[in-house]
Structures are given as structure tokens and as C-alpha cells.
C-alpha positions, 0 to 999 in steps of 0.5 A: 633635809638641809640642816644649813637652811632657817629654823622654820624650813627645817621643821617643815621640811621634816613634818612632810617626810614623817606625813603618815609615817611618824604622827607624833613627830609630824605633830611636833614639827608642825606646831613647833612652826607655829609656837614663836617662844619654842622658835626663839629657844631653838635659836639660840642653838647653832643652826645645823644643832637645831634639826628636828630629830637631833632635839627631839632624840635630846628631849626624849633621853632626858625623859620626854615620852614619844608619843606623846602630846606636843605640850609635853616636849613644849614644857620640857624645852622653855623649862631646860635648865641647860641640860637637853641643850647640853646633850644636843650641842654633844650629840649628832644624828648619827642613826645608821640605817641598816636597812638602807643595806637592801638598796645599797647592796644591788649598787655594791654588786654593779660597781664591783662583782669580785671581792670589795675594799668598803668604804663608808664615808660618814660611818657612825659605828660603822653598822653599814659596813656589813652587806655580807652577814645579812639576807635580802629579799627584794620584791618579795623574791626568796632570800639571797644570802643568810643572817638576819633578813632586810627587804625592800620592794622593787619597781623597774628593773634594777640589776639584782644579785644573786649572792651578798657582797664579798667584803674583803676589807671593811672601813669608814669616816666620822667627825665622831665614831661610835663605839659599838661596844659602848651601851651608852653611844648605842642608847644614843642610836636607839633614840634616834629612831622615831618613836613608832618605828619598832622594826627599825629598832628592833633591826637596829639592835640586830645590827649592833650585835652583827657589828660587835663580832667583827668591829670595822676600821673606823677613822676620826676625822673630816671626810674630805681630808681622810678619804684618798688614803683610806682608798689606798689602804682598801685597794689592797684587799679588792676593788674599792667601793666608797659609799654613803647614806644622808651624810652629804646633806651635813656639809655645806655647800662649798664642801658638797661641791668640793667631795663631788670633784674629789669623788670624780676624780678618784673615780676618774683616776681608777682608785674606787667605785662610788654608791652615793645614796642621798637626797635630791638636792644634796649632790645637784651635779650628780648625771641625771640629777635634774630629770630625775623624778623626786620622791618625797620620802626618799633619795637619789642613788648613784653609782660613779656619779650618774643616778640609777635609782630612786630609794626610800630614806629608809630601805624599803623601796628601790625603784630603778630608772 
């Protein structure tokens, strides 16, 4: 979803991707397009601040129930004495989809074989940064590696590791870093999965605890400015790999075009390998972008720039092209 687009387009957008996998919030995105007085309040926020899960998540910790039907949130937004607005002008949508890992850990092992120097751009608290202490099955095949379990099916033929990623360094980018030892920052994450998703929350509190054993290098700052030396100081330990997960789409579309070249070129130049996991109209230059087929409830996966795969937003399918 493009955050930069009109409120209207925003809620539609997000209604078709929770079609039949988050009724409440298909429910909610719907008639918000419909409701001229919960438009108007919307905005009053600053477009990228009125994104559908960012106020819904923001209702929901001052005590909305989700599920629940739409006239509660209603009331709860035209009734806000500034407090849901407050938390949603704070807060971000920083959900840290670990199981996006099942998807991302086949790329990981084209780029690089060998020990890895991993880099996420857009880290939140960094809970991605952990290929390693995790197991995967794919397609239903037996389990590679130990730790918690993450799966995802599988169609074409997508080269598939035989051993988790050896992670010799691990670190990331944010605007806002998450703390995984803070309850509070973590509450905030725990919000943000839809609120039929028990798994996803479930395997999101996992994720906390693997990250609180071992918390990784997390730097604050603007990706585009932070990123080349933080390459240098991974390249130290291994082959770098720069990856990221429906993070580009927060950009701009000046900044998108910009993180592309410096992507490029740092590929080019022999610093880094780059997995790119994001939704198709989000890096349009990427090769084969445009014949690549579209999939409504998932992203374009690229390794140095060209697209090898199709996966779903949330790990569970991985189709290789």
C-alpha cells in the first residue's frame, strides 16, 4: 500500500489485501470509504499518518475491540479528545514480519553460501535479523535447521537451502528503533497484527524472545544516508547482504528512485549483495518488474536487483519464477 496516495485509495487498497483474511479490517476499510465525517477527521492527519493499520492499531491500544463492529471504532474516532491522534502522530507501523524469514532465507543463500554481514534496512527492533535461530519448512518438506518453526509453501522451483544462513554480523536502519527489552515498544508490535492473526502473534512473541538473547547493532537514522557505512562495517565479518521487507513503499517516490541507484551501484561496485522483498509498484525498475505476475497479497522478491520470485506479505508462500 502506498501510504503517499489519497485517503480514499488508502482504505481501498487495504480492504482488497484483508479480502477474506481479516474480515473485521475489510469491514472497517470498507465503510470508512463510505463515511464522509471519519474521512474528514482522517484528514486532519498528515497523509503517510493516516494509513489504515497505523489508525486502526492506535484505536485498538486505547481500547477499541477488534473484532468488533464498525460503529465502535466510528464512535471511538469522532469522540477522540486527541488521544488516539496523539498515539498515531508517535507511532509507526513498524510489524516486523518474521515470517517473511521463510521467503527471505532462500534468497539469503543465493547471494551469499558462506558466512553473512546482514543488513536490514527499515529494522524496527530488528527481529529479521535472525535467519539463523530459526527452522523452515518449505512446501511441507522436513525442517532445515532448529529453533522455532517458520513454513511457507512453495510452487516453482526456487533454489532451497539445505542449512540456515551462517550470520557472521548482524545489524539495521530505522527512523525509530525499537528496543526489544522495552514491553511497552513490543505491546506496540503486538498491536499492530490483525486482530484474527493469532499465529502471526503468537510467532511474534517467539521473535521478541530469540531477539532479546542476542540484540543486534541497530543504527537510528535515514536509510539513505546510514546505509554505505554500515556496509563497510559488515563486510568485515563476511559477505554483506542488504535486505528489506515493505519498507521502500514508506519513501517517497524521489527517495525510492534514489535508494535504487545507491542500491545499484553498491551491488555494482562489489560491497554487497541485495534481497528486496516489496510490493510491485514499489521499486518499478527493478529487472523484470514489469512482466512479472502480480499477486494481490504479496511482493516482488529480488536478489541484486532483478525479481526471482513472488511471495506472500506475510510468509507463507514462495512462488519462484
Amino acid at each position: 500500500m502506498d501510504v503517499y496516495t489519497d485517503t480514499v485509495e488508502q482504505y481501498r487498497d487495504f480492504a482488497f489485501h484483508t479480502a477474506g483474511y481479516s474480515p473485521c479490517f475489510e469491514d472497517w476499510s470498507n465503510r470508512v470509504i463510505d463515511d464522509p465525517e471519519v474521512l474528514a477527521w482522517l484528514e486532519t492527519l498528515p497523509r503517510p499518518k493516516r494509513q489504515p493499520n497505523l489508525v486502526f492499531a492506535a484505536a485498538r491500544w486505547h481500547g477499541v475491540p477488534a473484532p468488533a463492529p464498525y460503529d465502535v471504532l466510528r464512535e471511538a474516532l469522532l469522540a477522540d479528545d486527541g488521544t488516539i491522534r496523539a498515539t498515531i502522530l508517535a507511532r509507526a507501523t513498524q510489524t516486523n514480519e518474521v515470517g517473511r524469514l521463510a521467503t527471505l532465507v532462500p534468497a539469503f543463500a543465493v547471494a551469499s553460501p558462506g558466512p553473512i554481514g546482514l543488513i536490514e534496512v527499515g529494522a524496527s527492533a530488528g527481529l529479521n535479523l535472525f535467519p539463523d535461530r530459526y527452522s523452515y519448512s518449505w512446501g511441507g518438506a522436513d525442517p532445515v535447521g532448529s529453533g522455532p518453526l517458520l513454513s511457507a509453501s512453495v510452487e516453482g522451483n526456487p533454489p532451497l537451502p539445505t542449512a540456515v544462513p551462517e550470520v557472521a554480523w548482524r545489524g539495521g536502519i530505522d527512523l525509530n528503533p525499537l528496543d526489544v527489552t522495552d514491553e511497552d515498544q513490543m505491546g506496540w508490535l503486538a498491536m499492530l497484527v490483525w486482530p484474527e492473526h493469532e499465529t502471526r502473534r503468537e510467532q511474534l512473541l517467539r521473535a521478541v524472545e530469540v531477539a532479546r538473547t542476542d540484540p543486534p547493532v541497530l543504527v537510528r537514522g535515514d536509510l539513505l544516508d546510514e546505509l554505505p557505512a554500515l556496509v563497510d562495517q559488515a563486510s568485515e565479518h563476511g559477505t554483506v547482504v542488504v535486505f528489506h521487507s515493505a519498507v521502500i513503499a514508506y519513501l517517497t517516490g524521489e527517495d525510492r528512485a534514489r535508494f535504487h541507484a545507491m542500491m545499484t551501484g553498491l551491488v555494482g561496485a562489489g560491497r554487497c549483495h541485495w534481497v528486496s522483498n516489496e510490493a510491485a509498484s514499489v521499486l518499478p525498475d527493478l529487472d523484470g518488474a514489469a512482466s512479472a505476475p502480480r499477486d494481490s497479497a504479496g511482493f516482488l522478491l529480488g536478489i541484486d536487483g532483478r525479481v526471482v520470485a513472488l511471495t506472500h506479505g506475510h510468509g507463507l508462500s514462495l512462488r519462484w519464477l
